[in-house]
C-alpha positions, 0 to 999 in steps of 0.5 A: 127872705125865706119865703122868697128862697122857698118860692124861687125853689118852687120855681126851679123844680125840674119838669120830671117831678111834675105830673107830666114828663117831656124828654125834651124842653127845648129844642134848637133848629140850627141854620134855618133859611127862610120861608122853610118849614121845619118839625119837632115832635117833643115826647110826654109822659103822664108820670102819674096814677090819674089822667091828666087832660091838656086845657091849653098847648099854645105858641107865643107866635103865630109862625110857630104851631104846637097840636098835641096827638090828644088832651087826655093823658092816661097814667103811664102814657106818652104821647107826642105834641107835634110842633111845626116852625115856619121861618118865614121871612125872619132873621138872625135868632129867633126864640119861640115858645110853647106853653102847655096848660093843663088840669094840674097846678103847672104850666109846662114851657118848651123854648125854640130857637132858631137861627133864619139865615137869608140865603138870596138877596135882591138887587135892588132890595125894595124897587122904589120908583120915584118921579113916575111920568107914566111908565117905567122900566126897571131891572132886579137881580137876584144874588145867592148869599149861600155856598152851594147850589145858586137860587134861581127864579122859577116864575113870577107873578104880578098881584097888580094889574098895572104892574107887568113882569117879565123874566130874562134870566134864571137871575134878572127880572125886568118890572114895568109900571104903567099908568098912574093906577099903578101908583102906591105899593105893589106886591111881585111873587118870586118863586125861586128854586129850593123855597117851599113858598113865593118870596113877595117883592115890594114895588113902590110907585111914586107919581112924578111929584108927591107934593106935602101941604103943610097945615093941611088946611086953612082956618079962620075961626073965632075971628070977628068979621071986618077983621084983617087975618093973614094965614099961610101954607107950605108946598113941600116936594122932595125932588124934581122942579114944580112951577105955580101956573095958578090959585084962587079961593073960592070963598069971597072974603080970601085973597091971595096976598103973595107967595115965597119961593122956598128950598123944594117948596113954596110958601103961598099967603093968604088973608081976608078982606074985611069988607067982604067978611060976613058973620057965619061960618063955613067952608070953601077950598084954596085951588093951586094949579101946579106944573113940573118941569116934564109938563105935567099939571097937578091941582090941589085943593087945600080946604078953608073953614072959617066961622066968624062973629 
């Protein structure tokens, strides 16, 4: 139990024994909006008759950046370490630290704090596209959260070939897909007044039907030829309506037994024909052809592997 105390002691020695003295440890920013950066330069003071050389001054985060005016300290003197914040896209309290290394038996610890506010928002916060035939047109407003001066959008900029912007207002944007390349996430630069950086936009394209296959293969394997094997597999979509237009495998020995109509999805049933199994093994692909309500066809190819004795 006393050694417990004498340690906890230890610890609880304020930094101004130390060798080095900070005439802060920590520091709070306030308010912060988001994507600025802000500076902090905390004071040190070798307390001691020998220099002291700085082995380490690192942050616990990347968005926070501690560069020390020099590693070696003479007796008496005092310098800063120059700490710079960026609040990024960050939100509510944040808590960064720095650690200073040094020749000494000690680490120094200087805690940040921070409270990133988020003065604007979009309407809609993240444009989601789903069901894309083709092209798609959208609009996204910009609000300010904030008293004060409003936001406004300077310019924007399209990291996407396939994605094309256009400004209306100082507060709306019009954003166009096109073309099936367009596809997937993309990324709009919002260069908005009063923001030290481009805020990124999120648009994300989904073609006009994501079909899921459920498993995503097919497997006869470990079966003895001349053996009937049924298997199955699940067509799921979230939205819209898709028709079976056609099926085939393309390995002799399946067939195509049936298929079952599900909520949003099909059930299609597959299995062998005895006399036409071989032993061996290998692969081949079940080819399903599918039609949306819009006319648009999509093919997919679930794989089968098979290895028969």
């Amino acid at each position: 139990m006393r050694k417990c105390f004498l340690f906890l002691l230890l610890l609880a020695v304020p930094a101004v024994s130390r060798g080095l003295q900070f005439d802060q440890m920590s520091h709070d920013f306030g308010k912060l909006l988001q994507q600025k950066v802000v500076h902090w330069n905390p004071k040190v003071t070798n307390k001691t008759d020998h220099p002291i050389t700085l082995l380490q001054v690192r942050a616990n985060c990347g968005c926070t950046v501690p560069i020390p005016d020099k590693t070696i300290l003479a007796p008496g003197e005092t310098m800063k370490i120059n700490i710079t914040f960026d609040s990024g896209l960050f939100e509510g309290h944040q808590e960064k630290i720095v650690t200073v290394k040094t020749d000494e038996p000690y680490t120094y610890v200087i805690i940040i704090t921070v409270n990133v506010v988020k003065a604007y928002s979009f309407t809609p916060a993240i444009l989601d596209i789903p069901n894309f035939d083709g092209k798609a047109i959208r609009e996204v407003n910009l609000s300010t959260n904030i008293k004060g001066k409003p936001f406004t959008i300077k310019r924007i900029e399209s990291k996407s070939p396939h994605i094309t912007v256009k400004k209306n207002s100082p507060t709306e944007v019009e954003i166009t897909a096109t073309g099936e390349e367009s596809a997937g996430e993309n990324t709009v630069l919002m260069y908005l007044s009063g923001m030290d950086k481009p805020v990124d936009y999120r648009v994300i394209v989904h073609l006009m039907r994501e079909v899921k296959v459920q498993p995503s293969n097919i497997l006869f394997m470990g079966i003895r030829s001349g053996t009937k094997a049924v298997r199955s597999v699940v067509l799921k979509w979230s939205a819209g309506d898709y028709k079976l237009e056609k099926m085939d495998c393309d390995l002799p020995f399946v067939k195509i037994s049936g298929t079952k109509p599900m909520e949003d999805g099909l059930r299609i049933m597959v299995e062998s024909i005895p006399k036409e199994m071989k032993k061996g093994y290998g692969t081949g692909n079940l080819k399903i052809k599918l039609r949306s309500g819009s006319g648009k066809t999509e093919t997919i190819k679930v794989p089968v592997a098979f290895n028969l004795y």
